[in-house]
Each structure stands twice: as structure tokens, then as C-alpha cells.
C-alpha positions, 0 to 999 in steps of 0.5 A, spaced: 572 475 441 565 472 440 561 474 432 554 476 433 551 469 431 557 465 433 556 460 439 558 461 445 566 457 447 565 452 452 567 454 460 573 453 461 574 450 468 582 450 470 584 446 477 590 446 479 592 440 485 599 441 488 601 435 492 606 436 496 613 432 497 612 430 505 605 425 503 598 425 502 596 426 509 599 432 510 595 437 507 589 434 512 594 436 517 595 442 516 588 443 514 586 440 521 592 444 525 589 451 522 582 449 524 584 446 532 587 454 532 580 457 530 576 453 535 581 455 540 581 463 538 573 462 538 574 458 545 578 464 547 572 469 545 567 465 549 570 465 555 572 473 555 564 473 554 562 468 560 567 473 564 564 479 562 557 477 563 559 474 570 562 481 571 555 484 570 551 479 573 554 481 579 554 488 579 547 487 577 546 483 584 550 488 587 546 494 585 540 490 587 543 489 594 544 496 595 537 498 592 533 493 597 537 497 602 535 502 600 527 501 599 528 498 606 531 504 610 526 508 605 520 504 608 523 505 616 524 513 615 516 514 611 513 509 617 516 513 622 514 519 619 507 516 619 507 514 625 510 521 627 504 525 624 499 520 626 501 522 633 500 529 633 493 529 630 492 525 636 494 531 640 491 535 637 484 532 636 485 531 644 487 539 646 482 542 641 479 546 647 486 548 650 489 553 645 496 553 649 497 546 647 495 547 640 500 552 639 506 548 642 503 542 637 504 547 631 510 548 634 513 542 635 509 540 627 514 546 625 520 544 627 519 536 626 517 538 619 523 542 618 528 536 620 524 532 616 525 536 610 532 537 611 533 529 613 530 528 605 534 534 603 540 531 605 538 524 603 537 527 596 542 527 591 543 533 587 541 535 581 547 533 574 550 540 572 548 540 565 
């Protein structure tokens, strides 16, 4: 117990070398040893890591593979559309001055527009149920 006014007691340090009987090496081997087995647990880590993250760089190409399919077939059937249209509109212009023709068009326009609308119907996933 320290009085008010005293001085303080010095710092104790207490060290305490336990030297084994099998010599002065052995201890550094030991330490070695624990450390080889760290670096081992860490080298077991990485490559758990490194084949994960190959896992996801595939998936990743593959997914990209799939969506560049997509956006191309996606192109082809928007094009196809286009052109589809186009060449009504030419009909039409063209037989303006024949209401018969005109009508068999808009039929035609009717029931190309249905399977259009069908055809991205049933390319169109469904909504998630929440």
C-alpha cells in the first residue's frame, strides 16, 4: 500500500526462461514447426479463395455467354419486326386508292401484331409472386 507522499515502489518485472532438457535448439524448432503449420493453414486458406473466385469467374463468362445470345436473338426478332412493318407500310402506301387491299392489310397487320405479342409474351418471363 502506497501513503500519500511516499514514492512510488519501483516496477517489478519478473522473467521467467524455461529451458528444456532436449538443448538450446529446440525451442526455435518448435517455434518453427507451429509457424510451417500456420503458413500451411494460411496456404489452405488462398487456394480455397482462388477456386472460389474461379467458380465465379466462370459463372460470370457464362452468364455473359448467355446474355450475348440473348441480345443477339433479341436483335434478329426486333429486326425482323422492323422489316415486317416496314413492308406493310410500303403496302399500304401503295394501295391507298384500293380499300379492299387496305383492308386484307390491316388484317394481316392485326394478326401479325398478335403473334408478335404472343411471341414476347411467351419469351417474357413471369412476374415473381411476392
Amino acid at each position: 500500500m502506497v501513503t500519500a507522499g511516499a514514492p512510488a515502489p519501483p516496477d517489478l518485472n519478473i522473467n521467467y526462461h524455461y529451458h528444456r532438457h532436449a538443448g538450446p535448439g529446440q525451442d526455435y524448432l518448435e517455434a518453427l514447426e507451429k509457424q510451417t503449420e500456420e503458413i500451411t493453414k494460411l496456404r489452405i486458406g488462398v487456394n480455397a479463395l482462388a477456386e472460389a473466385i474461379n467458380s465465379l469467374e466462370d459463372k460470370v463468362a457464362l452468364d455473359l455467354a448467355n446474355l450475348t445470345t440473348e441480345i443477339t436473338e433479341n436483335t434478329t426478332v426486333v429486326g425482323s419486326a422492323i422489316t415486317l412493318l416496314q413492308a406493310i407500310i410500303a403496302e399500304l402506301q401503295a394501295n391507298s386508292g384500293n380499300q379492299a387491299a387496305v383492308d386484307a392489310l390491316a388484317a394481316d397487320l392485326s394478326n401479325t401484331t398478335d403473334a408478335l405479342a404472343a411471341a414476347v409474351a411467351s419469351g417474357t418471363p413471369a412476374e415473381p409472386t411476392p
